[in-house]
C-alpha angles and dihedrals in degrees: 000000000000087000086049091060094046090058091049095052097047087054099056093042081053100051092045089048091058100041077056096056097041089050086049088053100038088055100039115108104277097023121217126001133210122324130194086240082065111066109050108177106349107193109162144037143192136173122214126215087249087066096257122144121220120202133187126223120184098192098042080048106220141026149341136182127205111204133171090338098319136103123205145156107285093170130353118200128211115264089232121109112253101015119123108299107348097137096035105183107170142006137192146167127262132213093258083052090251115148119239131204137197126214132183094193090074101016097227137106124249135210121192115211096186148008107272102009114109107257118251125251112241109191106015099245090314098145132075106218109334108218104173136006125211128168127221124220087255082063085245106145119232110210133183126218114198087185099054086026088229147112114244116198104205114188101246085252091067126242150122106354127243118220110216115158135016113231122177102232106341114195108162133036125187137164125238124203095265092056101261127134112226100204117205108218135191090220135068129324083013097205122073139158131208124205126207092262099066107249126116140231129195106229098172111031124192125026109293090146125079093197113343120191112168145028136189139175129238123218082269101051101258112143121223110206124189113223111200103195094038092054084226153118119220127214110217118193097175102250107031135060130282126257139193123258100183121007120193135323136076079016100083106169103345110197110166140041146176144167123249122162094349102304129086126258114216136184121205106200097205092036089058089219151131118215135187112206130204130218086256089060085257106163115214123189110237082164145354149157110276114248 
């Protein structure tokens, strides 16, 4: 009888330690941060000159920002089909730091021009499924499309788009220093990149990814690639081959991926997480699900 009563009692210490955390938490400055129930399918990520950091969730569907430590709604879509953003696919940043955002439901790109006010409709569903964003020096958007396998240039006004180059299954676009836009693929020789006058180079040839979703440049022109399937992130120096700079746990299907202060911002969309990772390939929690 008397064990009986210590268990008991644990458990009810127990359960009174943790409403008073909850409550601690829930009345501290700030409130609650980031829980695991949050982020649903997190599938993209920016990061804006202020320091803010957009991700993509494809089952919220919409928009968080994380911001000084904390993550919260930034924009939350309808759960009706082809409404504004309910398959929400891709974002960026513009030259003006306005936040982009790509949707197959309605097959269009977005730009919010402030907290709150319903983003505006660029090429009136002029694109088939937007898989990646990426902004010219002119301020143009590149666009792929993985539906219609090819690269749209939109003026950064929005309008009618421009088809300029056929890619089989483009995913990620980024912009190097020269101008150029290197385009991750799901075909063969997945790595290309694309030059302002139209014409196309193989930088990775063959198949080394398994399923590769995103790409981003370093300072030095490296190129950082998420590979979904491999539950992996490449490292391309172009030249040589590629190699791996993280390979496997606690990384379960990595999507998309960013730059912020020197190292690379990456969103694993079964882990339900937001990591930060290091030039030594050092994985750092920014958000996860609670265990």
């Amino acid at each position: 009888m008397s064990n009986l009563f210590t268990r008991d009692t644990r458990r009810v210490l127990i359960y009174c330690l943790s409403v008073l955390v909850l409550l601690s938490l829930a009345l501290a400055p700030g409130g609650f941060q980031l829980r695991g129930a949050d982020l649903q399918y997190p599938i993209a990520v920016v990061a804006a000159e202020s320091g803010d950091l957009y991700i993509a969730d494809r089952q919220l569907p919409g928009i968080w920002r994380l911001r000084d430590g904390k993550v919260e709604p930034y924009w939350t879509a309808k759960k009706k089909f082809r409404t504004p953003l309910n398959a929400i696919r891709c974002l960026a940043i513009d030259g003006n730091g306005k936040l982009l955002a790509g949707d197959s439901a309605t097959r269009d790109i977005y730009r919010f021009n402030a907290e709150g006010e319903e983003p505006t409709a660029l090429t009136g569903g002029g694109i088939g499924i937007p898989m990646g964003i990426a902004v010219d020096a002119d301020g143009n958007l590149l666009v792929t499309d993985l539906e219609l396998h090819c690269v749209w240039k939109v003026a950064g006004e929005g309008g009618r788009p421009e088809k300029i180059a056929m890619v089989r299954a483009p995913a990620g676009i980024t912009m190097d220093a020269e101008g150029r836009a290197w385009i991750i693929s799901r075909g063969m020789d997945p790595v290309q990149r694309l030059a302002a006058d139209g014409s196309l180079e193989t930088v990775v040839a063959g198949r080394p990814f398994r399923f590769p979703h995103d790409i981003v440049l370093d300072e030095k022109g490296a190129a950082f690639i998420t590979d979904g399937l491999g539950k992996a992130i490449w490292h391309v120096v172009e030249g040589a081959e590629p190699l791996k700079l993280v390979d496997g746990a606690p990384l379960v299907n990595p999507v998309g991926i960013s730059r912020q202060g020197g190292k690379l911002v990456v969103v694993d969309s079964r882990a339900r997480s937001v990591f930060t990772v290091d030039s030594e390939g050092q994985l750092t929690p920014l958000a996860r699900p609670d265990k």
